[in-house]
C-alpha beads as a LAMMPS data file, in Angstrom:
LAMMPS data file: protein, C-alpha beads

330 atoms
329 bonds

1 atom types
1 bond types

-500.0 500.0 xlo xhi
-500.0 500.0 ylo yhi
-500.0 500.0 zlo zhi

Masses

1 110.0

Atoms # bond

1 1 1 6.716 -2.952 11.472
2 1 1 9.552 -4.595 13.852
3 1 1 11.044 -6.642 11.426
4 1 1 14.079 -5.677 10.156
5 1 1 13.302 -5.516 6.736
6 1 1 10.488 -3.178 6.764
7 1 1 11.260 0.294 6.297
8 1 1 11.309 3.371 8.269
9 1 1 12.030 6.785 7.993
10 1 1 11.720 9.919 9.963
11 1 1 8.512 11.295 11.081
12 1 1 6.380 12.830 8.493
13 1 1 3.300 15.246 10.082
14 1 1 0.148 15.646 8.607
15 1 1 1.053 19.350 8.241
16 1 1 4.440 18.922 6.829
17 1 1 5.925 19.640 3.800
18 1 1 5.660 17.922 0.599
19 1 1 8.731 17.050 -1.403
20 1 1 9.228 14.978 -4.806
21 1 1 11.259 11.746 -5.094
22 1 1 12.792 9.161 -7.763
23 1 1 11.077 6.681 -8.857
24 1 1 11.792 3.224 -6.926
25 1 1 12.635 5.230 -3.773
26 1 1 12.182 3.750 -0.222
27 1 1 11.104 0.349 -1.848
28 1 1 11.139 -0.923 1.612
29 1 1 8.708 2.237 2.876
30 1 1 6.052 1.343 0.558
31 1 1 4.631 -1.035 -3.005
32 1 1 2.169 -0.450 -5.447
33 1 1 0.304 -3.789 -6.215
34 1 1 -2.007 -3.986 -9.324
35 1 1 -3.568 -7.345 -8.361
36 1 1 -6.468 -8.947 -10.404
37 1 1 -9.651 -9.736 -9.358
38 1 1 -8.538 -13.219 -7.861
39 1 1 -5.685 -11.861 -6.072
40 1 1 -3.260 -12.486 -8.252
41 1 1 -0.104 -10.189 -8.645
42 1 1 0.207 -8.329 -11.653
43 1 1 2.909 -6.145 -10.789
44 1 1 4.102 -4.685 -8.082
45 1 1 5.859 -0.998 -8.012
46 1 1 8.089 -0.936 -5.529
47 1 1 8.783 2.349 -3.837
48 1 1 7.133 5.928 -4.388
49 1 1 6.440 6.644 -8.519
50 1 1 6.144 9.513 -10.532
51 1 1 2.318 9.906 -11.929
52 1 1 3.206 10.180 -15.906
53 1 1 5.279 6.898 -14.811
54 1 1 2.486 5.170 -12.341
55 1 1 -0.372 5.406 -15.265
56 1 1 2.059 3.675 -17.710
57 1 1 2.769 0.936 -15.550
58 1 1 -1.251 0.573 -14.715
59 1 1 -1.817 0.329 -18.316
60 1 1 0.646 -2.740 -18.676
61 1 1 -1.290 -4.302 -15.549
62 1 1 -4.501 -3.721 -16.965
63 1 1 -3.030 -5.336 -20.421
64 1 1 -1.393 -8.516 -18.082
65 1 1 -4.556 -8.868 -16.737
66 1 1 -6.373 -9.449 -20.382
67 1 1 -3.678 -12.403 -20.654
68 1 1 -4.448 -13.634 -17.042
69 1 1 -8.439 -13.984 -17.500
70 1 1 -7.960 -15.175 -21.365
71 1 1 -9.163 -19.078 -21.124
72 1 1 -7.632 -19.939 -23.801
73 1 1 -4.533 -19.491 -23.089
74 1 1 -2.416 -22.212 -21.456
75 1 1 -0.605 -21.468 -18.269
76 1 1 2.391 -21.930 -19.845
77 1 1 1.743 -19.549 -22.579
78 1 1 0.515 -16.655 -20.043
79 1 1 4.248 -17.205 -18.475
80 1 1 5.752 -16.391 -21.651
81 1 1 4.032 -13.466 -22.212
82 1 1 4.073 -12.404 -19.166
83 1 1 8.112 -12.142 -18.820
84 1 1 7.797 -10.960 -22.398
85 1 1 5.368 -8.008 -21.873
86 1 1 7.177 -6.615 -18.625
87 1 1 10.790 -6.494 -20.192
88 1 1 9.260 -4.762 -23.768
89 1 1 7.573 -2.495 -20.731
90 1 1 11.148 -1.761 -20.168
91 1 1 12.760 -1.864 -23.324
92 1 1 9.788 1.099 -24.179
93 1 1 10.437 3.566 -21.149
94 1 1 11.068 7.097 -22.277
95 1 1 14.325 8.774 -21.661
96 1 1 12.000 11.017 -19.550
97 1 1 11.154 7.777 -17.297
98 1 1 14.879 6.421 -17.038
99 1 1 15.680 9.925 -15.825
100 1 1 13.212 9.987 -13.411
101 1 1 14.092 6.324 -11.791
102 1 1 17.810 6.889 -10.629
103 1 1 18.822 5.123 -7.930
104 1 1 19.366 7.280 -4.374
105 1 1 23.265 7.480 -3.778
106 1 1 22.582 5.797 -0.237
107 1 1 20.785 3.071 -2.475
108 1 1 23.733 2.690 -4.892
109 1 1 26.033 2.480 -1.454
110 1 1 23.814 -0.359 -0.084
111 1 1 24.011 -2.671 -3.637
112 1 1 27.562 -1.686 -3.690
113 1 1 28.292 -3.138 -0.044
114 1 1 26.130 -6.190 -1.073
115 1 1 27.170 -6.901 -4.552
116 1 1 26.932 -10.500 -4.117
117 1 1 23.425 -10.694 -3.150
118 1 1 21.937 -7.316 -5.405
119 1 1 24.386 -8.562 -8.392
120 1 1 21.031 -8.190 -10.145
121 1 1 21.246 -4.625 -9.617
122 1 1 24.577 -3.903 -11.560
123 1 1 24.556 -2.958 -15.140
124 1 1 28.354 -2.451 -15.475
125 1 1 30.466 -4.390 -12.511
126 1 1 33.980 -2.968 -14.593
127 1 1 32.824 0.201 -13.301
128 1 1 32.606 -0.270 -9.855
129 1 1 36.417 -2.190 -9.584
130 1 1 38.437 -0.672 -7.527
131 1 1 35.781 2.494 -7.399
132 1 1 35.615 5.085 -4.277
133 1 1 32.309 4.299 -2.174
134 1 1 31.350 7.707 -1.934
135 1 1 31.675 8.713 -5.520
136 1 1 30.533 5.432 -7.656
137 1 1 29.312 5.757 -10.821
138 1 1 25.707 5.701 -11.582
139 1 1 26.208 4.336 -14.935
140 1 1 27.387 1.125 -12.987
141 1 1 23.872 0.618 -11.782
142 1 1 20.540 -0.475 -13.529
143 1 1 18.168 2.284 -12.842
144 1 1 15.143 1.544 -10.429
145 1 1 12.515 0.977 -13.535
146 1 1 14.858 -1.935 -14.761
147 1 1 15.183 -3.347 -11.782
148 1 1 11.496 -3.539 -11.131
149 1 1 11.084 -5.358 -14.595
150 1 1 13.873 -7.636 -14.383
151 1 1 12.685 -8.990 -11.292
152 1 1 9.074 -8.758 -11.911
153 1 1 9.615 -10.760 -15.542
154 1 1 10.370 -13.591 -12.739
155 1 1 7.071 -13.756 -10.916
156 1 1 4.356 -14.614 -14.001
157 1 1 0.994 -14.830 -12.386
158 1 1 1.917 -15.496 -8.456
159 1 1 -0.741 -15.351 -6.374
160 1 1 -0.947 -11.966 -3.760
161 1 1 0.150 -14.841 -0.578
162 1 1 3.247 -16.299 -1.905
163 1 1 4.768 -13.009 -3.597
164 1 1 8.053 -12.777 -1.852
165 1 1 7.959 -9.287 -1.188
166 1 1 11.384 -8.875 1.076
167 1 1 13.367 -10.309 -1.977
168 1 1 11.898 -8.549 -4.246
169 1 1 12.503 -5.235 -2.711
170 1 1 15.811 -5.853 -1.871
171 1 1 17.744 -3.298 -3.098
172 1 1 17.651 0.252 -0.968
173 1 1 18.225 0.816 2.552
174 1 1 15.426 0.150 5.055
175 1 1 15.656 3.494 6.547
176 1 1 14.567 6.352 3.912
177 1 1 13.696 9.837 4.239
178 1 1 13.820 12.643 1.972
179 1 1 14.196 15.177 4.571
180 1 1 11.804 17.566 4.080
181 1 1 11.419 18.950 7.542
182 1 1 15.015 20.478 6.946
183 1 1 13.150 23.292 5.556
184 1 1 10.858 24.019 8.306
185 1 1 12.561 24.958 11.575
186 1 1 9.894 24.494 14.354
187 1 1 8.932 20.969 12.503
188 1 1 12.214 20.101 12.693
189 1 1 12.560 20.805 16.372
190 1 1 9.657 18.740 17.207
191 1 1 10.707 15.480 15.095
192 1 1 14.470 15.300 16.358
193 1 1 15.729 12.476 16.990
194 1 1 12.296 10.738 16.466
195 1 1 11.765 8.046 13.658
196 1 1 9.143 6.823 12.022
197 1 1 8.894 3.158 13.440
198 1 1 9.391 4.489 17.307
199 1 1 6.037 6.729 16.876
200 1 1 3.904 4.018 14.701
201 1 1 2.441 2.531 17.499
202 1 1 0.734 5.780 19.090
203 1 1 -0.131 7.139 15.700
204 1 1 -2.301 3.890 14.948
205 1 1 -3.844 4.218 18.801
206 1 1 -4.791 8.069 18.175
207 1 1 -5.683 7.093 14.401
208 1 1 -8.223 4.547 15.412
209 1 1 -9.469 6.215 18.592
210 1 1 -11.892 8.800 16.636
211 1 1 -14.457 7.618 14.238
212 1 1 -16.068 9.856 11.543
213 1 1 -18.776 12.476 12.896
214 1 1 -21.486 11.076 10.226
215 1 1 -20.775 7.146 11.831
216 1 1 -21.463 8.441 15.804
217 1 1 -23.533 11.950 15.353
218 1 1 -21.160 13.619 17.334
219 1 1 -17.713 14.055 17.919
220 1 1 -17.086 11.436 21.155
221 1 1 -14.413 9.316 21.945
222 1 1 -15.008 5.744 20.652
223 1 1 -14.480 3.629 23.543
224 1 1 -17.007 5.273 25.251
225 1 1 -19.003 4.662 22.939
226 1 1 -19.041 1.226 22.581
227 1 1 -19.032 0.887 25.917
228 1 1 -22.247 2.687 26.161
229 1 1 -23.905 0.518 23.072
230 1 1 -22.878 -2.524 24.523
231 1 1 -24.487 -2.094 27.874
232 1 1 -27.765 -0.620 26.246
233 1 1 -27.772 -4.280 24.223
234 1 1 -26.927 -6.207 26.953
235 1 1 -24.030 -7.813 24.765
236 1 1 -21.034 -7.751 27.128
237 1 1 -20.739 -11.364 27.103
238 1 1 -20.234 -12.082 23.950
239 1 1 -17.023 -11.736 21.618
240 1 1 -17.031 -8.758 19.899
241 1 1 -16.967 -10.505 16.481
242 1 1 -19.922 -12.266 17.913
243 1 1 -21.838 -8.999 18.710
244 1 1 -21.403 -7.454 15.724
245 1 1 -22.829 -10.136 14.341
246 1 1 -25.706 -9.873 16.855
247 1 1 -25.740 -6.008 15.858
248 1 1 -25.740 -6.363 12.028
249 1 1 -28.213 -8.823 12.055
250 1 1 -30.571 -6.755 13.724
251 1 1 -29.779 -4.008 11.362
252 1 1 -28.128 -1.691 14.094
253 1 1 -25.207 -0.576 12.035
254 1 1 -24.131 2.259 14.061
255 1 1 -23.395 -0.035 16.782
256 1 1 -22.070 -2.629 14.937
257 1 1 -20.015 0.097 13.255
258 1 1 -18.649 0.927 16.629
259 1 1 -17.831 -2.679 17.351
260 1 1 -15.926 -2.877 14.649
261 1 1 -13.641 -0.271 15.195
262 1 1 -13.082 -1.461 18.457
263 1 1 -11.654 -4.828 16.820
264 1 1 -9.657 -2.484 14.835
265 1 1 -8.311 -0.876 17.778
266 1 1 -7.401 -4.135 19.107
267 1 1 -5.890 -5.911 16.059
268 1 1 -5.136 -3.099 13.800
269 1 1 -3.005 -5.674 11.758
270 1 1 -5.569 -8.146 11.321
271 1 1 -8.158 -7.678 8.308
272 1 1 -11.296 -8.869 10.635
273 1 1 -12.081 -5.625 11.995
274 1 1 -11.939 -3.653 8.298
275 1 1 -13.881 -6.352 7.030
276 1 1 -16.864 -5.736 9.830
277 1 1 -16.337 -2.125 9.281
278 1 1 -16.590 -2.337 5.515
279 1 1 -20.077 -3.942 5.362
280 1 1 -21.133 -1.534 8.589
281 1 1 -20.063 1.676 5.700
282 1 1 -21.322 0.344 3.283
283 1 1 -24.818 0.111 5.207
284 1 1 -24.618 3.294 6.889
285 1 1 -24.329 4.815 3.265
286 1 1 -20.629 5.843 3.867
287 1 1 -19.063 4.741 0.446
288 1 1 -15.471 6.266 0.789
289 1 1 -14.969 4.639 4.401
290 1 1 -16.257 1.512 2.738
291 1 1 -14.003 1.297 0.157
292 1 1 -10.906 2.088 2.748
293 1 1 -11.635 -0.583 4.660
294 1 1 -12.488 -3.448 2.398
295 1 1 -8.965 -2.294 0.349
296 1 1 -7.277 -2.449 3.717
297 1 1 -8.582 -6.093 4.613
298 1 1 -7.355 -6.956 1.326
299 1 1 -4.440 -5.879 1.466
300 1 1 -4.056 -7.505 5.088
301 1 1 -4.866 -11.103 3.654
302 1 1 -8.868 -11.477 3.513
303 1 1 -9.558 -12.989 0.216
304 1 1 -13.430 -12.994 1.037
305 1 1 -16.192 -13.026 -1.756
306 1 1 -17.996 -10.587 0.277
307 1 1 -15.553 -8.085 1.157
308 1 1 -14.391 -8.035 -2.566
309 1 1 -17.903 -7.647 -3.688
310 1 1 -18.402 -4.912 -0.823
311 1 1 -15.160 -3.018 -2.319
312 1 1 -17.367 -3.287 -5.448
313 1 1 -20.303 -1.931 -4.634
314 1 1 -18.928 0.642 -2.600
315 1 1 -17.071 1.937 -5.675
316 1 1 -20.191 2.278 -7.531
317 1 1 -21.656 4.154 -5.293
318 1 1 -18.816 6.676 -5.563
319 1 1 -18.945 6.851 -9.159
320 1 1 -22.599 7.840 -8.972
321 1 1 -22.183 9.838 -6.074
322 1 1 -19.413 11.601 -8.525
323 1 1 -21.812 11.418 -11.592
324 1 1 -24.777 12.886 -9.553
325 1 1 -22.260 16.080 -8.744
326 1 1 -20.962 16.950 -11.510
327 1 1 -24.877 16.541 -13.320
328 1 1 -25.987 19.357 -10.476
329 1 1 -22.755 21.399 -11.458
330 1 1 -23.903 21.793 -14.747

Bonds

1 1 1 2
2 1 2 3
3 1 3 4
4 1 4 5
5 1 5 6
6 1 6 7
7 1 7 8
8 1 8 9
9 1 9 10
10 1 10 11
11 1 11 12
12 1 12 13
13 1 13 14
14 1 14 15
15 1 15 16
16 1 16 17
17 1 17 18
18 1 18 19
19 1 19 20
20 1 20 21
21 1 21 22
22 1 22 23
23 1 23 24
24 1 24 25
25 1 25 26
26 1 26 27
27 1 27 28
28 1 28 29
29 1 29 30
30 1 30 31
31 1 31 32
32 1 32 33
33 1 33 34
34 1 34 35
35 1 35 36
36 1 36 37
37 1 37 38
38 1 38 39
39 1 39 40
40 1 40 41
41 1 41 42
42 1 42 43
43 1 43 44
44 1 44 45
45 1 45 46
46 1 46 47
47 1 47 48
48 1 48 49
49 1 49 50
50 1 50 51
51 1 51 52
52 1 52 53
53 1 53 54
54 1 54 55
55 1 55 56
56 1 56 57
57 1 57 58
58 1 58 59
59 1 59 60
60 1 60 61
61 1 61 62
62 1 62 63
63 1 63 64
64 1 64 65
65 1 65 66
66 1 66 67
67 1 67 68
68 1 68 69
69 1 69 70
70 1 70 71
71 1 71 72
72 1 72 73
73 1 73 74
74 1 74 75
75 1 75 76
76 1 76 77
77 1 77 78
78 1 78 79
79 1 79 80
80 1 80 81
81 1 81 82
82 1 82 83
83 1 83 84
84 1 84 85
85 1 85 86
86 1 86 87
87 1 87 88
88 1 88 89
89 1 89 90
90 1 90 91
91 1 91 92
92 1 92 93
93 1 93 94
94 1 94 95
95 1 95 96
96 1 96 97
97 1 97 98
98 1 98 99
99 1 99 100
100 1 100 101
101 1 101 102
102 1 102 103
103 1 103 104
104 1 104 105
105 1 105 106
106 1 106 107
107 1 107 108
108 1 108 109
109 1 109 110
110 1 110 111
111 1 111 112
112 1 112 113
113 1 113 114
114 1 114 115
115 1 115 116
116 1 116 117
117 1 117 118
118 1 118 119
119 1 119 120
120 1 120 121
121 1 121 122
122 1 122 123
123 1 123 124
124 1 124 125
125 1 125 126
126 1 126 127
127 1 127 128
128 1 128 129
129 1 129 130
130 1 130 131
131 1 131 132
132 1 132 133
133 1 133 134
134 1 134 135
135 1 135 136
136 1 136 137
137 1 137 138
138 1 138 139
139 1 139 140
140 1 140 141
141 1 141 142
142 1 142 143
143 1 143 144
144 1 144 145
145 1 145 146
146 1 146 147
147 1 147 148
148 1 148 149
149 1 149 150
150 1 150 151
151 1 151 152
152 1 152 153
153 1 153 154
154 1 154 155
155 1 155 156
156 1 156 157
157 1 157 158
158 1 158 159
159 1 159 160
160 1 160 161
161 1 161 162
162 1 162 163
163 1 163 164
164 1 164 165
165 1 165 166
166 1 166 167
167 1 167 168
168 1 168 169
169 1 169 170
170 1 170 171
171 1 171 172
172 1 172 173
173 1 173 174
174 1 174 175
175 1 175 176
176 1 176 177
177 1 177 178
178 1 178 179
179 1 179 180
180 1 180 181
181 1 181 182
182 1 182 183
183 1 183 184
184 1 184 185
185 1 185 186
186 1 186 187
187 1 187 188
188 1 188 189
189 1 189 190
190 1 190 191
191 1 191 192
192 1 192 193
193 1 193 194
194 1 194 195
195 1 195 196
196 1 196 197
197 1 197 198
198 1 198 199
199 1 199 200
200 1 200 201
201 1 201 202
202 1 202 203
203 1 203 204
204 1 204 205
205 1 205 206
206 1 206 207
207 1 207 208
208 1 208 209
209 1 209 210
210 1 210 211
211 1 211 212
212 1 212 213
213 1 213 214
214 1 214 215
215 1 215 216
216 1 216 217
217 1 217 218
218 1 218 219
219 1 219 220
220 1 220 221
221 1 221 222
222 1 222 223
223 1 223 224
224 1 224 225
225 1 225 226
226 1 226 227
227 1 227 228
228 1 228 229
229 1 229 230
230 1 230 231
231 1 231 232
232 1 232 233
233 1 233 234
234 1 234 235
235 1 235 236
236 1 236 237
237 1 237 238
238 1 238 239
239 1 239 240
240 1 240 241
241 1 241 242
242 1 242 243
243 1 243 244
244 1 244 245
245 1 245 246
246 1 246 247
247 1 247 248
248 1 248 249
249 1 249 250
250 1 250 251
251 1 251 252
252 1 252 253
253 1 253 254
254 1 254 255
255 1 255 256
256 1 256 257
257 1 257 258
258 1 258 259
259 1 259 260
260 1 260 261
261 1 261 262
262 1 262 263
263 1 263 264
264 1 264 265
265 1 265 266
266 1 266 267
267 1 267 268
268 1 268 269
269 1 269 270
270 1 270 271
271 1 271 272
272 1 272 273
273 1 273 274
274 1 274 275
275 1 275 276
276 1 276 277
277 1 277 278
278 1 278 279
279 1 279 280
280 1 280 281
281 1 281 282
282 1 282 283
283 1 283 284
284 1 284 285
285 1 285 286
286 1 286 287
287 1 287 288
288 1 288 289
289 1 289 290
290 1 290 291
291 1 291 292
292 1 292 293
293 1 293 294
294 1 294 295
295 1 295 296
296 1 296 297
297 1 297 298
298 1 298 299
299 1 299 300
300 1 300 301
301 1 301 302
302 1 302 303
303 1 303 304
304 1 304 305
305 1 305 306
306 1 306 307
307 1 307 308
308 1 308 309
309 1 309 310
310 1 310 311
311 1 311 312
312 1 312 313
313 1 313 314
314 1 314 315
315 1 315 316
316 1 316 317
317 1 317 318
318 1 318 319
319 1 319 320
320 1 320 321
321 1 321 322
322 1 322 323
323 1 323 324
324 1 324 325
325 1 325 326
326 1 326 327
327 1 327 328
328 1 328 329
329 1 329 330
């Protein structure tokens, strides 16, 4: 979060307002990967999407990754089509879509600025000769859903590691927020002058200080405890990677749960922790926390067997958790 390239905003409450956005806004905020099942990137939606748009893009991933798994295809081929199938994507989109993905006029200022570098971004430089900063044209500008394809028809196939994520999201400004504390005075009051990235520190401390009632059997603070497991197991000499494998082992998967989020705590950054805390879920019958946390050491880097086959499971177990509910509704 402290580099300079990763975005920020203002502070956005639990409790706060909800507002709609453009597609491809606040690229640097957030991206959608569709990855298949060996980690490799399929696309990537950079910034927040509409849903109509988000399920049309997922169906081109799911389509990309038919190409990616087909064995008879040379690599060389699955380039081709590849590029191919992402700028047809494009070619496809529904005036509905293109209206939905114009760029933010503080995103059109920023390519503007940096024309040389975001040239890429331009659909029409004539328009933008000699043109007024604050009131350029937005037919100079590809819109965000042709930006995404042009650049993504450039990266057939890469694997989830080497995806160059700060080029490809070059485009907005790093700092984007839509505002929507504006409309509620007291809110507003108690996020002035407060960003995003100068709170994300303490709201990852408080976030990973309580764990969920079900995991503990009561609502106590987690570093107590661990504190209090530990002791009872005489394990306060060990690592705590090394007790939980002590814990899990043994089949204690409270504990070990608790251990886990402690590494969390500790390295919130790091997928280890998530990992531990996936398998302890997943044991403790605690699907949805399972699935969080194996997603989240994915998306961190782990490109373990077992956490992708935890993800797995855990998923299945939420589809017939889902199945058994709506059987009993009827």
């Amino acid at each position: 979060m402290s580099e300079p390239y990763a975005g920020n905003s203002g502070v956005h409450p639990i409790n706060g307002m909800a507002v709609g956005t453009t597609n491809g806004a606040g690229p640097h905020n957030l991206q959608l990967f569709a990855l298949a099942q060996d980690g490799t990137v399929l696309t990537c939606l950079p910034g927040f999407w509409d849903p109509n748009d988000l399920v049309s893009e997922l169906e081109l991933a799911e389509r990309l990754n038919a190409v990616h798994t087909d064995k008879y295809i040379t690599a060389d081929k699955k380039a081709e089509i590849f590029k191919s199938m992402h700028l047809e994507h494009e070619r496809q989109h529904s005036s509905e879509t293109i209206a939905r993905s114009q760029l933010q006029g503080f995103d059109r200022l920023n390519i503007y600025k940096h024309g040389a570098m975001l040239s890429d971004c331009v659909a029409d430089p004539t328009l933008l000769k000699d043109a007024d900063p604050h009131h350029l044209n937005a037919a100079a500008f590809k819109t965000t859903d042709r930006i995404y394809h042009d650049r993504m028809s450039k990266h057939p196939f890469e694997a989830y590691q080497s995806f160059d994520v700060v080029g490809y999201t070059n485009y907005g400004t790093t700092h984007y927020d839509r505002g929507e504390n504006d409309h509620d005075p007291a809110t507003k009051l108690a996020t002035k002058n407060k960003d995003l990235r100068h709170l994300t520190q303490a709201t990852e401390t408080v976030a990973f200080v309580s764990t969920p009632k079900a995991a503990t059997g009561a609502n106590r603070d987690i570093t107590k405890m661990y504190a209090d497991l530990t002791k009872a197991q005489s394990l306060d000499g060990k690592s705590k990677p090394e007790q939980f494998a002590i814990l899990s082992s043994q089949k204690k998967w409270r504990q070990a749960y608790a251990v886990a989020t402690q590494i969390i705590q500790e390295s919130p950054t790091k997928p280890d922790g998530y990992e531990m805390r996936a398998a302890a879920s997943l044991a403790l019958s605690y699907p949805a926390q399972a699935q969080n946390d194996a997603a989240r050491a994915l998306w961190l880097g782990s490109r373990k067997p077992s956490v992708i086959r935890v993800k797995h499971q855990a998923e299945q177990a939420l589809k017939a958790k889902k199945g058994h509910l709506a059987y009993t509704d009827r």
